[in-house]
C-alpha positions as a Markdown table, in Angstrom:
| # | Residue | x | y | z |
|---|---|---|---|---|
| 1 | Unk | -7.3 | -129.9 | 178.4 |
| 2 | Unk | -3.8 | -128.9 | 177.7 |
| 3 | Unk | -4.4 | -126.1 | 175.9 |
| 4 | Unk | -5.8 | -124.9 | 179.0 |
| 5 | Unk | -2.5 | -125.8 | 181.2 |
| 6 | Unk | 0.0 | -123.2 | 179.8 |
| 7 | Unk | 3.3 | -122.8 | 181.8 |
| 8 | Unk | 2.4 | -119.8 | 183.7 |
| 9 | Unk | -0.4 | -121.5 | 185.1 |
| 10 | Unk | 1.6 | -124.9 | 185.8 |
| 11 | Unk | 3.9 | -122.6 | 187.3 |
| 12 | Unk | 1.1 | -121.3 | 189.6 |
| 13 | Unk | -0.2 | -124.5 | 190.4 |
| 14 | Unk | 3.4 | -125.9 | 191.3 |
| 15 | Unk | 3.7 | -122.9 | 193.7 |
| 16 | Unk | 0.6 | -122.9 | 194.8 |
| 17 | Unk | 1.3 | -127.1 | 196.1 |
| 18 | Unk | 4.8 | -125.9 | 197.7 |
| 19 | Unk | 3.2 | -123.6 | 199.9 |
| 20 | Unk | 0.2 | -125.4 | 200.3 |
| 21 | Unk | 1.0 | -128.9 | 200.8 |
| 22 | Unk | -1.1 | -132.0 | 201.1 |
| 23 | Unk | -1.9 | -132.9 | 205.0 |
| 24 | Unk | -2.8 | -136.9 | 205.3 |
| 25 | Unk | -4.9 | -136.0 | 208.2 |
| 26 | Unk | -7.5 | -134.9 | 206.0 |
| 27 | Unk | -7.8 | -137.5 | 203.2 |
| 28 | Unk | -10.8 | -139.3 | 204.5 |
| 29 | Unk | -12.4 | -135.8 | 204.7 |
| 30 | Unk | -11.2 | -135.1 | 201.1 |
| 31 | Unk | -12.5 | -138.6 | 199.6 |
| 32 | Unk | -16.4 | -137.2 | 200.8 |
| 33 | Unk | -18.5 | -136.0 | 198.1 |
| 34 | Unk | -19.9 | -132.5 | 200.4 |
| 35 | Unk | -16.5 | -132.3 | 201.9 |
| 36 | Unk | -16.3 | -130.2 | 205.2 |
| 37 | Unk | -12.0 | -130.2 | 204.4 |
| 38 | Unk | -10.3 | -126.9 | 204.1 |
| 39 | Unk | -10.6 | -125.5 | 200.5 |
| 40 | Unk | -7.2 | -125.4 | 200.3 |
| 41 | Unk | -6.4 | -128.8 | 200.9 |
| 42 | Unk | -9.1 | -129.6 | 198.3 |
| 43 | Unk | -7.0 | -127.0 | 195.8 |
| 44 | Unk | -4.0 | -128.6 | 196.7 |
| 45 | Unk | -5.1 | -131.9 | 196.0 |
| 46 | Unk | -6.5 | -131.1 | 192.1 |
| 47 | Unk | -3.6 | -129.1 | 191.6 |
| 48 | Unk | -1.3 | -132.3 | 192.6 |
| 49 | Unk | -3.5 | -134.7 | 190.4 |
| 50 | Unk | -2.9 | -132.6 | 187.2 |
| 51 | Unk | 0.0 | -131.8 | 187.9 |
| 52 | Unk | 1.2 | -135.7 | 188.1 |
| 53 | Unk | -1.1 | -136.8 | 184.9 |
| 54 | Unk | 0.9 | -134.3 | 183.0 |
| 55 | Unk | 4.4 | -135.5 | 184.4 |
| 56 | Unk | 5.0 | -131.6 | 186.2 |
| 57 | Unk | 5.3 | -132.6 | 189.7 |
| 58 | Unk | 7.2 | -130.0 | 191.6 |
| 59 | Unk | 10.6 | -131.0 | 192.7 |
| 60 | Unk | 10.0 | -133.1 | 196.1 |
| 61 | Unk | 6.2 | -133.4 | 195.7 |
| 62 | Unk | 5.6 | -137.2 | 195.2 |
C-alpha cells in the first residue's frame, strides 16, 4: 500500500481534504453501504482515513 502513497499524491490528498472538508451532517449518510452522500464528501473521507493511518494529517485536520 505504501508504495502506492508517494508524496505527490499525499500531497494531493492533503489538498484535496483542505478544500474539501468533512461535513458531520452527512456521516450517517456516509456510514450506508449505497450511499446517496455527495462523492466528495465520500473522497474526503478515504482521503482523511489514509491519511491518519499513515500519520500525514494536514495541519488542522483532526
Amino acid at each position: 500500500m505504501s508504495s502506492r502513497l508517494t508524496p505527490e499524491r499525499i500531497a494531493e490528498m492533503q489538498k484535496w481534504l483542505l478544500e474539501h472538508p468533512i461535513d458531520h451532517e452527512y456521516d450517517e449518510m456516509c456510514d450506508m453501504l449505497d450511499s446517496p452522500a455527495p462523492p466528495a464528501q465520500l473522497a474526503s473521507r478515504a482521503a482523511y482515513n489514509v491519511l491518519k493511518e499513515i500519520g500525514e494529517l494536514p495541519p488542522g485536520v483532526e
